[in-house]
C-alpha positions as a Python dict, from the first residue, in 0.01 Angstrom:
ca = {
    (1, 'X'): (0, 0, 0),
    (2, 'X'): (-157, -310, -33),
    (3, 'X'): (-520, -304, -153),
    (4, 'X'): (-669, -676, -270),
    (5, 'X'): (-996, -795, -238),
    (6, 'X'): (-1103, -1154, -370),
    (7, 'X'): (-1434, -1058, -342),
    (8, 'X'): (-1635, -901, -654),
    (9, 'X'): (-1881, -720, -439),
    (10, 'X'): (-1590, -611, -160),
    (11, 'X'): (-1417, -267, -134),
    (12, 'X'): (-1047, -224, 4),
    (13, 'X'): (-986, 35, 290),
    (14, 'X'): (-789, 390, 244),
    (15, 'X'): (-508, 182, 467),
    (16, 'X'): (-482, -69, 171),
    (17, 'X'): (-590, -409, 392),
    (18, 'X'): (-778, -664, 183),
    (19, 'X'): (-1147, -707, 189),
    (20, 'X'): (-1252, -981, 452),
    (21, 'X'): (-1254, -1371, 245),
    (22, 'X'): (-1197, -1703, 357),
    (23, 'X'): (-1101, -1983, 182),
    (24, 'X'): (-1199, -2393, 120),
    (25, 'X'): (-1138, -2721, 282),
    (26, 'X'): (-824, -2855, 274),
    (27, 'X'): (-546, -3010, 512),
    (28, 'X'): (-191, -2920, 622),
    (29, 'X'): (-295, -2641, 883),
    (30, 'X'): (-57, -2479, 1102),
    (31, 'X'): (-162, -2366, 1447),
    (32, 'X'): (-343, -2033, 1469),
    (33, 'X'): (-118, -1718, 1641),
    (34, 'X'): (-222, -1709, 1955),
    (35, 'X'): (-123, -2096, 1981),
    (36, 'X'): (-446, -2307, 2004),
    (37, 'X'): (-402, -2662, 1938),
    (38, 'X'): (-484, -2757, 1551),
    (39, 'X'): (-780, -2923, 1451),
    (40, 'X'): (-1002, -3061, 1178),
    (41, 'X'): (-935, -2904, 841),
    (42, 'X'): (-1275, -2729, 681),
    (43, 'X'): (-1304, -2430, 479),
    (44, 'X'): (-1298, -2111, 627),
    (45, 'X'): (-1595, -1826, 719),
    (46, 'X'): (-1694, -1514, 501),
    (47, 'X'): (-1854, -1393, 235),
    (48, 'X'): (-2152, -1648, 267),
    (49, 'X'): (-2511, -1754, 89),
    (50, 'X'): (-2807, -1608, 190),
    (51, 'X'): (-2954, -1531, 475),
    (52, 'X'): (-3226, -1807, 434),
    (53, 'X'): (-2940, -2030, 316),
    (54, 'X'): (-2887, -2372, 521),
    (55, 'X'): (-2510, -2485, 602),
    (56, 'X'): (-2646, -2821, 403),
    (57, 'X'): (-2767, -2620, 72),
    (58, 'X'): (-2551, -2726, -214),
    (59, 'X'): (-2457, -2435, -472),
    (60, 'X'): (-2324, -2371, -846),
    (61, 'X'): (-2245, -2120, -1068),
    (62, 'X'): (-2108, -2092, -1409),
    (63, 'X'): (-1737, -2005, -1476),
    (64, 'X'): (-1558, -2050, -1823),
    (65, 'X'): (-1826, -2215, -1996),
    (66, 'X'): (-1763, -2526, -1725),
    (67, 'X'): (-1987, -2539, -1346),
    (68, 'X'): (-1816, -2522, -987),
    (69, 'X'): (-1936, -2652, -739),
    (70, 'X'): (-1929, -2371, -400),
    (71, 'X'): (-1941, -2459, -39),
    (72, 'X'): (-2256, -2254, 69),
    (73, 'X'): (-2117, -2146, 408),
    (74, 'X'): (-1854, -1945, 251),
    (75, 'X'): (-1942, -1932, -98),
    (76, 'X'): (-1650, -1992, -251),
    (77, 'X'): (-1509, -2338, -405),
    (78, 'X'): (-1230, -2552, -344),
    (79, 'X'): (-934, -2329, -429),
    (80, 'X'): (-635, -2522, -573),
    (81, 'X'): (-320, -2535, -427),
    (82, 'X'): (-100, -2528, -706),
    (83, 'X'): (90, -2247, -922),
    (84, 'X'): (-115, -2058, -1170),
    (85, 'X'): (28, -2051, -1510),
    (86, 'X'): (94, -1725, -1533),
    (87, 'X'): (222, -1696, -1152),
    (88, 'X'): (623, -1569, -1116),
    (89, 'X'): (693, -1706, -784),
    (90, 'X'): (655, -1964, -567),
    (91, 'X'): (367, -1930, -276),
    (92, 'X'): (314, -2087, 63),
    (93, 'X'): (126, -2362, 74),
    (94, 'X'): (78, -2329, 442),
    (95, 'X'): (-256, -2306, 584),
    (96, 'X'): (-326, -2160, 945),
    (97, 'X'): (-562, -2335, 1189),
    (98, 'X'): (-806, -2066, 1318),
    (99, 'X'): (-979, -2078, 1678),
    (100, 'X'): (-1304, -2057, 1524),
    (101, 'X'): (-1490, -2415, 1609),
    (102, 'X'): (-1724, -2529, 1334),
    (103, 'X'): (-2119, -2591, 1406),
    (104, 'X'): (-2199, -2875, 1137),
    (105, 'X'): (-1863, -3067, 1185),
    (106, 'X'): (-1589, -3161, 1444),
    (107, 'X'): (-1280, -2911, 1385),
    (108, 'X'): (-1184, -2553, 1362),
    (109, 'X'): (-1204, -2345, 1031),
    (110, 'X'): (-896, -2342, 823),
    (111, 'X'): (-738, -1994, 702),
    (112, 'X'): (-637, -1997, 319),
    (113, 'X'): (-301, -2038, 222),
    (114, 'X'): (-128, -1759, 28),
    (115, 'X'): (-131, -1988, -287),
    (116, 'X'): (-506, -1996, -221),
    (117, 'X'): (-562, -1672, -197),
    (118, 'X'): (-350, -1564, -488),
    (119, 'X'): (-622, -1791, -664),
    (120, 'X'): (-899, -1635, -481),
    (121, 'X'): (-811, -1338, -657),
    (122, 'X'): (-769, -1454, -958),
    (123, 'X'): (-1066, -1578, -943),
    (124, 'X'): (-1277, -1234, -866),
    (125, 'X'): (-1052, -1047, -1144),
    (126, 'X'): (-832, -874, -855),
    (127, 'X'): (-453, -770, -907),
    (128, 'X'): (-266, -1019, -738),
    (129, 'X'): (101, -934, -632),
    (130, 'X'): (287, -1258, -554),
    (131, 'X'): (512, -1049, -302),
    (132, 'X'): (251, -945, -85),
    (133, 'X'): (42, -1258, -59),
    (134, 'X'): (161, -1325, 310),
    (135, 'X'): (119, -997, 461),
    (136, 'X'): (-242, -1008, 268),
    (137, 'X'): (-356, -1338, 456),
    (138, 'X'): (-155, -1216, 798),
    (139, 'X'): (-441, -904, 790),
    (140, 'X'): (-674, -1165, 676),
    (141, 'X'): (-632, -1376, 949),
    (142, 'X'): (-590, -1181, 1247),
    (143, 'X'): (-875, -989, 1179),
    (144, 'X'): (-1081, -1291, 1171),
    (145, 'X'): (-962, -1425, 1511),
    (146, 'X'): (-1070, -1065, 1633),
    (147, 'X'): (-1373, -1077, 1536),
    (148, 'X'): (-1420, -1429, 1704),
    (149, 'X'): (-1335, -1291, 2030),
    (150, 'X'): (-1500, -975, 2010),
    (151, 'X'): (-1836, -1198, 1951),
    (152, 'X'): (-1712, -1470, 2261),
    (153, 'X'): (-1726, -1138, 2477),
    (154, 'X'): (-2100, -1161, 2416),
    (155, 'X'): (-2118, -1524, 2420),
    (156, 'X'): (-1962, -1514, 2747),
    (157, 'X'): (-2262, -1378, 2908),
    (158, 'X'): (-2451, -1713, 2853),
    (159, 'X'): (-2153, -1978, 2933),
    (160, 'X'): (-2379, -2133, 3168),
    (161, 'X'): (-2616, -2264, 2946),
    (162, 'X'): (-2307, -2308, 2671),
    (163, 'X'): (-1910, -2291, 2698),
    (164, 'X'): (-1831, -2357, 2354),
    (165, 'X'): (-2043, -2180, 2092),
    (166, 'X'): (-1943, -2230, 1687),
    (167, 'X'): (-1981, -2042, 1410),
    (168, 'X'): (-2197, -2241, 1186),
    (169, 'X'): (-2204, -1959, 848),
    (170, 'X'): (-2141, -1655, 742),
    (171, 'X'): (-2269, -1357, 521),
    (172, 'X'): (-2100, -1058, 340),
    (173, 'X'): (-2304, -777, 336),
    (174, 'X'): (-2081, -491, 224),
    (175, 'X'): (-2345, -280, 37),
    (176, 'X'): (-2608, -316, 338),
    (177, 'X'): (-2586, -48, 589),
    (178, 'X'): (-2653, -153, 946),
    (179, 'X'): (-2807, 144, 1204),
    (180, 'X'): (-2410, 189, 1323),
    (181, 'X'): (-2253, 212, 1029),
    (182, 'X'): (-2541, 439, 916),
    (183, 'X'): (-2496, 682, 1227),
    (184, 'X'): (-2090, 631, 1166),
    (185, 'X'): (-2075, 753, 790),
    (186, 'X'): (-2284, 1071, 872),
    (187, 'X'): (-2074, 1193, 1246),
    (188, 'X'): (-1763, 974, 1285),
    (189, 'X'): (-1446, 1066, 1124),
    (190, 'X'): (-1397, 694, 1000),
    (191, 'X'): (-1657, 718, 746),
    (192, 'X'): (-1887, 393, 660),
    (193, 'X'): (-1675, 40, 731),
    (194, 'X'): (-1562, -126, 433),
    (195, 'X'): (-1683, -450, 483),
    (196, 'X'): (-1979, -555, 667),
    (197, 'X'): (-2089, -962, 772),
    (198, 'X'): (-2345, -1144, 962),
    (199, 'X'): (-2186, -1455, 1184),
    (200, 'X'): (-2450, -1679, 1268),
    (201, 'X'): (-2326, -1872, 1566),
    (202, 'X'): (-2424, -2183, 1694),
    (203, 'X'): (-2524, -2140, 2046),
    (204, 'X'): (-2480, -2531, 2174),
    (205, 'X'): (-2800, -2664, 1945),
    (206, 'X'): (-3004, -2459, 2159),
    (207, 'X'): (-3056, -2157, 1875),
    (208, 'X'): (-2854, -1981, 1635),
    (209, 'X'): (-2786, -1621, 1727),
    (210, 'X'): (-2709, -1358, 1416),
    (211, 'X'): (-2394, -1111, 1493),
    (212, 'X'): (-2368, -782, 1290),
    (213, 'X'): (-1991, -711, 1218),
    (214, 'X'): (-1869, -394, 1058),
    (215, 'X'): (-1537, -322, 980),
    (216, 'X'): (-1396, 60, 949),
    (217, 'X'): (-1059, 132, 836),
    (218, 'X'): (-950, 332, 1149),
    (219, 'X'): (-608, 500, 1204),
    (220, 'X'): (-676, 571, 1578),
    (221, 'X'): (-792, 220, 1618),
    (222, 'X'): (-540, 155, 1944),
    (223, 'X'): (-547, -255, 1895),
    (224, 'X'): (-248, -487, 2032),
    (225, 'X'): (-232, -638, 1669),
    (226, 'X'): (-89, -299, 1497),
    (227, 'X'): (-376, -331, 1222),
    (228, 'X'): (-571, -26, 1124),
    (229, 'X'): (-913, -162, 1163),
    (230, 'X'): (-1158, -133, 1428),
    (231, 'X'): (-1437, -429, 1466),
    (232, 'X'): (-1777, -398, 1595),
    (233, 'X'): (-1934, -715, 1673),
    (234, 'X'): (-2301, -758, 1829),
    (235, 'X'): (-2599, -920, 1793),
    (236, 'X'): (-2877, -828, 1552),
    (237, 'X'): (-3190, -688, 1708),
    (238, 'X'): (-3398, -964, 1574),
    (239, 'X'): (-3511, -1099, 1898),
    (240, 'X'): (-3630, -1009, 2239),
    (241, 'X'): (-3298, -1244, 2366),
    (242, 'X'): (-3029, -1022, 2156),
    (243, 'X'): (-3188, -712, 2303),
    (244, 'X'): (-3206, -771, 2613),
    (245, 'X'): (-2815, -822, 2558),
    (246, 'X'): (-2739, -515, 2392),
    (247, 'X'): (-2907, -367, 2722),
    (248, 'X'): (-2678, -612, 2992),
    (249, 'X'): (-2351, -432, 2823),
    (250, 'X'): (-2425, -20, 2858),
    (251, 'X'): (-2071, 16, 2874),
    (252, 'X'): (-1994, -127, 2552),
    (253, 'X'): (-2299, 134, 2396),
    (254, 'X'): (-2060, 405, 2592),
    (255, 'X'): (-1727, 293, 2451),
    (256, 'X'): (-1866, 257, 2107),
    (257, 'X'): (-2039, 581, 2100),
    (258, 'X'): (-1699, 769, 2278),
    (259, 'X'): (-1472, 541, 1964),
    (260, 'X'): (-1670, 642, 1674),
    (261, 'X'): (-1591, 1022, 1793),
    (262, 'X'): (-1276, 1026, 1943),
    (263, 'X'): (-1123, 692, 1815),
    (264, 'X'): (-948, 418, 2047),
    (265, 'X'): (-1116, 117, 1899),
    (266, 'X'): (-1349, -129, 2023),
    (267, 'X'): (-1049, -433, 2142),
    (268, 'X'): (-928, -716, 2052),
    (269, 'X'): (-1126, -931, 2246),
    (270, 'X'): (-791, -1065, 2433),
    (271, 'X'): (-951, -888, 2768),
    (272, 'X'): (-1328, -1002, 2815),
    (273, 'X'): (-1482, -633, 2800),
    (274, 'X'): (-1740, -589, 3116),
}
């Protein structure tokens, strides 16, 4: 199985899928699988600064004696695209245009390349098998695009006021508990998730909403994408607004409640959930 995480702070689920990362800003994206048209390269969203952080805050941080500069929505820098010295194989340069629309910028996030990510590793310390790069950033990718819809299902409920929200940064959280994941590691037979983030989408200008996402490592997870993970996307309770939607979906409480016990997963976010 393959178990990689480019992420220091990041565990790897029991199935062996990497730790949620994204990668840095560069061109030559392909489209994104479900066939959305390509657009503006940028770098793409996890593992982020904190959460009082601004998407225009400039970071650095020591590494071999030298300074690198990191993009503070993601946290990482600008990952090179050629072969490490040590590397045994060729890598795909290819990058993969996600759906995800960027809040600060014109343009969709960019998915990391598996030469990227084989740096990304690197970088963090991980193993890094050459052979399994492109399954790692298949996982990698799809996930991402779930979680995207999963938090559009939300979104959805306030299309009159905005049709096209963005995600304008990210945090990983892995070693912070929400109430769910809390309630999950003590009665669910998937345990705590191994990863958890906050999305902060960009709702149109108008504010900039905070979604919780855990991820468990789930073999009765029953998603079209034949990955072992189950998302749960929603928004904090840190307003009377996200509340009040938590309350407008009861049958999502249900579903997530009946999941964690009996499994089935929480979608893909292909079919808007009522």
């Amino acid at each position: 199985a393959i178990c990689v995480s480019p992420v220091a702070s990041l565990q790897c689920p029991a199935s062996g899928v990497p730790s949620l990362v994204m990668g840095d800003p560069a061109a030559g994206a392909s489209p994104p699988p479900n066939g959305a048209a390509p657009a503006a390269a940028s770098a793409c969203p996890f593992a982020g600064p904190p959460l009082g952080a601004t998407s225009g805050s400039s970071c650095s941080s020591s590494k071999r004696g030298g300074i690198e500069v990191l993009d503070p929505r993601n946290m990482m820098p600008v990952l090179p695209q050629t072969p490490d010295e040590a590397q045994g194989r060729a890598l795909s340069k290819d990058r993969a245009m996600s759906t995800i629309p960027k809040a600060d910028e014109p343009g969709n996030w960019v998915y990391p390349s598996p030469q990227q990510f084989y740096h990304a590793l690197l970088r963090k310390n991980k193993a890094a098998e050459e052979e399994s790069m492109d399954a790692v950033v298949h996982v990698h990718n799809v996930t991402n695009e779930r979680t995207w819809n999963l938090i559009l299902e939300w979104e959805r409920m306030h299309q009159s006021q905005c049709s096209t929200p963005s995600l304008l940064r990210f945090v990983g959280r892995q070693h912070d508990l929400s109430w769910g994941a809390w309630w999950s590691n003590r009665f669910s037979y998937r345990g705590a998730p191994f990863d958890r983030h906050d999305w902060f989408v960009d709702r149109c200008g108008q504010k900039v909403v905070r979604y919780v996402i855990d991820y468990y490592d789930d073999p009765k997870s029953g998603t079209n994408d034949g990955l072992d993970i189950t998302v749960e996307a929603r928004p904090a309770f840190d307003s009377f607004g996200a509340a009040v939607d938590r309350l407008r979906r009861p049958a999502w409480q249900a579903r997530r409640v009946w999941t964690s016990l009996f499994g089935g997963g929480m979608g893909d976010g292909s079919v808007s959930a009522k």
